[in-house]
DOPARO-518250 format. One record per residue (C-alpha): z, y, x. Coordinates in steps of 0.001 Angstrom, whole numbers, plus 524288, in hexadecimal, padded with zeros to 5 digits. Each point is the difference from the previous one (the first is absolute). Layout:
N
[[Z,Y,X]]
...
***
This chain:
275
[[80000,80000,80000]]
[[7FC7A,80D67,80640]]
[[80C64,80770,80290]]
[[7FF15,80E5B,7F845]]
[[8075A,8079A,80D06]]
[[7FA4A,7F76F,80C1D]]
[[80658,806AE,80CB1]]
[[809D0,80A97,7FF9E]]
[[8004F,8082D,80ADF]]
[[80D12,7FE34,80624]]
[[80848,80746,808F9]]
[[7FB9E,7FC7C,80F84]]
[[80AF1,806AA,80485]]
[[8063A,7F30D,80620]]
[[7F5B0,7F9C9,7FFA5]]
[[7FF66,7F470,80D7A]]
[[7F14A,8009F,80059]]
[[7F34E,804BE,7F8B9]]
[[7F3C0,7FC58,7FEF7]]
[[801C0,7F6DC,80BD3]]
[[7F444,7F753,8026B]]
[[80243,7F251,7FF5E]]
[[7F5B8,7FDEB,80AAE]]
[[80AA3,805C9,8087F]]
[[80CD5,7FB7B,7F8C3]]
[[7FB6D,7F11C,7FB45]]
[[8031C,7FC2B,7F172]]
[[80A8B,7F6F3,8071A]]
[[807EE,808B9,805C1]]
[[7FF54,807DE,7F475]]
[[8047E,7F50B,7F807]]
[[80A21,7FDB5,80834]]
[[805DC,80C72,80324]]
[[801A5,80176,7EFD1]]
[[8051E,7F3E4,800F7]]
[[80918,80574,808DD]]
[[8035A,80BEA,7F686]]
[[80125,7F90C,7F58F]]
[[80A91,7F86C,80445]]
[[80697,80CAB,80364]]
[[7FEE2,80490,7F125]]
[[7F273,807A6,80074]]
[[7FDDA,80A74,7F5E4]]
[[7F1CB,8054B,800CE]]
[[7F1F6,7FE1A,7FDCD]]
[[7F52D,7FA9D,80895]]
[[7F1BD,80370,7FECD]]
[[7F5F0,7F9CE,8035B]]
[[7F15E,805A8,7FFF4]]
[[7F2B1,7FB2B,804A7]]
[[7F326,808B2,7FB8B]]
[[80335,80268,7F2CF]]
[[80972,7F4AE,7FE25]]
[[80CF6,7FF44,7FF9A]]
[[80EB7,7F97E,7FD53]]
[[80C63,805D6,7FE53]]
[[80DFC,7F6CD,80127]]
[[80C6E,806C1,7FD50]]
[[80D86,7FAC7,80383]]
[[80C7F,8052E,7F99E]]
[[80D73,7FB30,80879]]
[[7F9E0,7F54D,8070B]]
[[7F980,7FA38,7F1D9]]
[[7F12C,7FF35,801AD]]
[[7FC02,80534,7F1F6]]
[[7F213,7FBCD,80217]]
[[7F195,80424,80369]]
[[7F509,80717,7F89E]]
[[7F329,8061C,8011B]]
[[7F86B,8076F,7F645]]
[[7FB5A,7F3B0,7F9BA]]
[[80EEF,7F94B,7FEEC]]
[[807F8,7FA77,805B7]]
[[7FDA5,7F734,80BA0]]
[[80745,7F7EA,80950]]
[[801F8,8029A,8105C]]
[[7F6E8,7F385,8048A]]
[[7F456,807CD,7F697]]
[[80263,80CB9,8073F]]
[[7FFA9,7F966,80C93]]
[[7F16E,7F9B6,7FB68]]
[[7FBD9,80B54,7F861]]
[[80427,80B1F,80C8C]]
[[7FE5E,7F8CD,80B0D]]
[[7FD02,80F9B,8080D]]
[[80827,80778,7F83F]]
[[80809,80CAA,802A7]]
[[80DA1,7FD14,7FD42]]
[[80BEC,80AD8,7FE15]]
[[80E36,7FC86,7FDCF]]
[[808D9,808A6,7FA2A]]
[[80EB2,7FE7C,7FC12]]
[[803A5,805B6,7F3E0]]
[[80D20,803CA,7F9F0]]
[[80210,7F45E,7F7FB]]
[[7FFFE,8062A,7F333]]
[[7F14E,8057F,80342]]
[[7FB31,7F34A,80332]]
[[804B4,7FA67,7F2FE]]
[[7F921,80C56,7FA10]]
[[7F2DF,7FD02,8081D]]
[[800AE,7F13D,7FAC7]]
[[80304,803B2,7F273]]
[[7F63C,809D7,7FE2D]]
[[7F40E,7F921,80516]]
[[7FEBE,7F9A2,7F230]]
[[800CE,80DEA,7F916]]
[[7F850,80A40,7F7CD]]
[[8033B,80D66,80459]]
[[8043A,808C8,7F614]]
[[7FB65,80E15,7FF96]]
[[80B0B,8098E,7FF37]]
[[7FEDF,80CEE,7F96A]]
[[807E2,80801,806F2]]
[[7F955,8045F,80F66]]
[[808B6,7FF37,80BE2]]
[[80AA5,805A1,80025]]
[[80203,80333,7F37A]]
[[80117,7EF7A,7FDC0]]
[[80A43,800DA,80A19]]
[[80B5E,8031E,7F542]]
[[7FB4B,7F72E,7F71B]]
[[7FE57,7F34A,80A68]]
[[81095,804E3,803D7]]
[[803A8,7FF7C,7F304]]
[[7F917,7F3A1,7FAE4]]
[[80522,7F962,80A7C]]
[[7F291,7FD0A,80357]]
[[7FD76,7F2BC,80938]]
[[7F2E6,7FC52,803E8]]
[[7F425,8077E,8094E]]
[[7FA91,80CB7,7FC21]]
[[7F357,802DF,80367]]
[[7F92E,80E67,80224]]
[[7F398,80368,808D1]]
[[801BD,7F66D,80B91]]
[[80ED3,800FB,7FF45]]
[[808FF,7F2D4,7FB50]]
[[80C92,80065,80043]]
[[80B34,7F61D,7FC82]]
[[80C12,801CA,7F540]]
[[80A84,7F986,7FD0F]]
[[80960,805B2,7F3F3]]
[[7FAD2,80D39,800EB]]
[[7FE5E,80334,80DD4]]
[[7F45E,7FE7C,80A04]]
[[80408,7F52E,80AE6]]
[[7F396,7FFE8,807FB]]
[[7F18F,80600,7FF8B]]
[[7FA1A,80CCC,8000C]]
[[801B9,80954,7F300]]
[[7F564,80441,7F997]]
[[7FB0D,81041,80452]]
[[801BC,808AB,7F592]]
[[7F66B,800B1,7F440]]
[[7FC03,7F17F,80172]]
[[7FDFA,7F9CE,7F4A4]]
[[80937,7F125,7FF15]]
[[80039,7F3AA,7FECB]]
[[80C66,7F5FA,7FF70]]
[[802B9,7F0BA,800DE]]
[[80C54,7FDE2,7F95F]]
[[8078D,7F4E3,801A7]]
[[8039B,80054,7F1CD]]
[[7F831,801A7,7F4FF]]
[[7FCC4,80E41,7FD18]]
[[804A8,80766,7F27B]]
[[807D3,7F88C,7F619]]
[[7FD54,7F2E8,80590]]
[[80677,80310,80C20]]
[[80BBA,807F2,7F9FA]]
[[801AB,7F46A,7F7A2]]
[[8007A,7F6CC,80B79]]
[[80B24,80930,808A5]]
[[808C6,80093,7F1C2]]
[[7FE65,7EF44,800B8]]
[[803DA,7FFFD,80C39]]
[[80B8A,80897,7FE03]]
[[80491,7F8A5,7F4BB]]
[[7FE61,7F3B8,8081B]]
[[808D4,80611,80A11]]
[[80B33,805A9,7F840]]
[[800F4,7F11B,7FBD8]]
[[800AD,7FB77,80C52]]
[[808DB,80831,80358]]
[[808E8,7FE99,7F42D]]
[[7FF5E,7F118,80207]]
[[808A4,8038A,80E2C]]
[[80809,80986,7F9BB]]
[[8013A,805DF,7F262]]
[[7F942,80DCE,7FE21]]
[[80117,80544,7F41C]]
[[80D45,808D5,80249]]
[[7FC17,8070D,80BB7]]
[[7F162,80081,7FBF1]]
[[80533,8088A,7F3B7]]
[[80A6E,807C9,808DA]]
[[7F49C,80444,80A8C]]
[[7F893,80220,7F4F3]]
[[809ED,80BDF,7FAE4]]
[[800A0,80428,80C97]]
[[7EFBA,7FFFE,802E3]]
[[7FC2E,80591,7F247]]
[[7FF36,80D49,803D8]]
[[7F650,7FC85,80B9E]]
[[7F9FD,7F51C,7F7E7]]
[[801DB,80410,7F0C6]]
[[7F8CE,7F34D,7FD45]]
[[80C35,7F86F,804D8]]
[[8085B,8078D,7F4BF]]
[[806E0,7F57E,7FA6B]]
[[800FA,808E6,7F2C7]]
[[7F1AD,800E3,80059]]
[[7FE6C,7F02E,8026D]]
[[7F33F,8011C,805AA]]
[[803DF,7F78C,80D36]]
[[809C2,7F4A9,7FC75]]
[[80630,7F414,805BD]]
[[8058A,7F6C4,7F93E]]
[[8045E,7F2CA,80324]]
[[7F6B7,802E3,80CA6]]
[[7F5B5,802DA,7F710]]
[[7F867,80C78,8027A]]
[[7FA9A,80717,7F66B]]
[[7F69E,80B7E,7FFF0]]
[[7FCD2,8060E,7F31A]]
[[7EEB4,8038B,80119]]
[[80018,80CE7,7FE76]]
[[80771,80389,80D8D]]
[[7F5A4,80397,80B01]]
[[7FEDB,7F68A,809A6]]
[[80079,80B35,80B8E]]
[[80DF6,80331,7F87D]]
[[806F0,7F17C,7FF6B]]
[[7F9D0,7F8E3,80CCF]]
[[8083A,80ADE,809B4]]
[[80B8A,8003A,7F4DE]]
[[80203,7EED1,7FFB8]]
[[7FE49,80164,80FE6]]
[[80A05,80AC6,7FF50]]
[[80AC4,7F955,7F674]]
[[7FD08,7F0BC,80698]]
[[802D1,80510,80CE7]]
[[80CE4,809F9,7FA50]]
[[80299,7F1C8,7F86C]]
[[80223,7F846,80BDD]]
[[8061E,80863,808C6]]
[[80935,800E8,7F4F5]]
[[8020F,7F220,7FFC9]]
[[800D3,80002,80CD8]]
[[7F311,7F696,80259]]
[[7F3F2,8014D,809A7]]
[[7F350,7FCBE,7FC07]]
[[80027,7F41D,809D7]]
[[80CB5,7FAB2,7F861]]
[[7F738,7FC62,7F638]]
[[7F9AD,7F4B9,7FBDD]]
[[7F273,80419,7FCE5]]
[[7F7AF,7F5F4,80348]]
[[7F037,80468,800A3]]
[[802EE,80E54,7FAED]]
[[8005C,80410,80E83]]
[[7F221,7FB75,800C1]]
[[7FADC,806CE,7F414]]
[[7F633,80AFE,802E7]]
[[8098C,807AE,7F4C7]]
[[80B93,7FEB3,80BBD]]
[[7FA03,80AE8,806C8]]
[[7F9EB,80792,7F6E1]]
[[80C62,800F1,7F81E]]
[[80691,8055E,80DA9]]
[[8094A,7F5AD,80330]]
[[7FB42,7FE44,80D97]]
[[807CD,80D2F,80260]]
[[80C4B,7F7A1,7FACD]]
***
């Protein structure tokens, strides 16, 4: 299946070599000096081009996530056959921008609106995590703040790869997750009286968390969230009162049991990496 966003350009600032020829650096030491760093918990992406050809692998901590080319995917033993002269550049990533360079090869970019900067606010308060895309620039974001790339100059029009749906479909996925977490964290120890106590004390920052108003409830480690509250207004208020909650309770986030929510693409983008 052709991939809709190929080849990202990525950030060479680290980078250990690029566009090395293999006539001078043989596909077997290459394979074994990745070998070699992927033992030692590589995070990056390696390219691969010959004429017009090319492959792209990305590791995340030491996990080989896989191969593709603008066709699909394909495996190392075909990119040895298929490149057998190619140019070759390694570059170590950040290991949240190599998970963003492997999740977004598979999709559609999204035209935004709003030009650069004036998308800037907007990307900060959605908690935006995924690439955005303007001119030649690409950068990387995880819960609302660039991690990697180059921004976009002013005036240029955007695109984005979200890691989460877009619109309603993606608010509706960060409120599931939520409610999944408040249960998991209820499960370890009971929330409900110093969820509605931080709530007094955060309504005046976060009116939706009221408990008069009963817009933003939890009971019996069930969250509730009546439709009509923006999602830009209860997604900072539930990170606000879950975070006043367990301090209160006097709990860290890695107390928890919580299973796979830590490897949700909603963990970040509801800004509990921060936690």
């Amino acid at each position: 299946m052709p991939m809709p966003q190929p080849r990202l350009p990525v950030p060479l600032d680290h980078a250990v070599y690029v566009h090395l020829h293999t006539d001078h650096y043989p596909w077997t030491e290459v394979t074994v000096d990745l070998a070699v760093r992927q033992a030692e918990g590589l995070s990056g992406v390696f390219d691969a081009q010959q004429g017009s050809d090319w492959a792209r692998f990305v590791w995340v901590r030491g996990a080989l996530r896989g191969g593709f080319t603008a066709a699909g995917d394909i495996t190392w033993p075909a990119t040895l056959a298929a490149l057998p002269r190619a140019q070759v550049t390694l570059a170590p990533l950040d290991p949240a921008v190599a998970e963003l360079v492997w999740a977004s090869r598979t999709q559609t970019a999204q035209p935004r609106a709003e030009s650069w900067p004036d998308l800037h606010s907007l990307l900060e308060r959605q908690r935006f995590s995924g690439v955005l895309l303007g001119g030649r620039a690409c950068s990387f974001w995880e819960g609302g703040r660039a991690i990697g790339g180059t921004l976009p100059p002013a005036g240029v029009p955007c695109t984005t790869l979200s890691r989460l749906p877009d619109g309603a479909v993606g608010q509706a996925a960060l409120l599931d997750f939520w409610r999944d977490l408040i249960a998991a964290a209820h499960r370890a120890a009971p929330l409900d009286e110093a969820w509605r106590l931080i709530s007094v004390q955060l309504a005046a920052e976060h009116p939706c968390l009221d408990p008069f108003a009963r817009e933003v409830t939890v009971q019996g480690g069930r969250l509730h969230v009546e439709a009509e509250v923006p999602s830009d207004e209860v997604l900072p208020a539930l990170l606000a009162a879950f975070q006043a909650t367990l301090a209160r309770l006097g709990l860290r986030l890695s107390d928890l049991p919580l299973g796979g929510l830590p490897a949700r693409p909603e963990w970040v983008a509801a800004g509990l990496e921060a936690l």
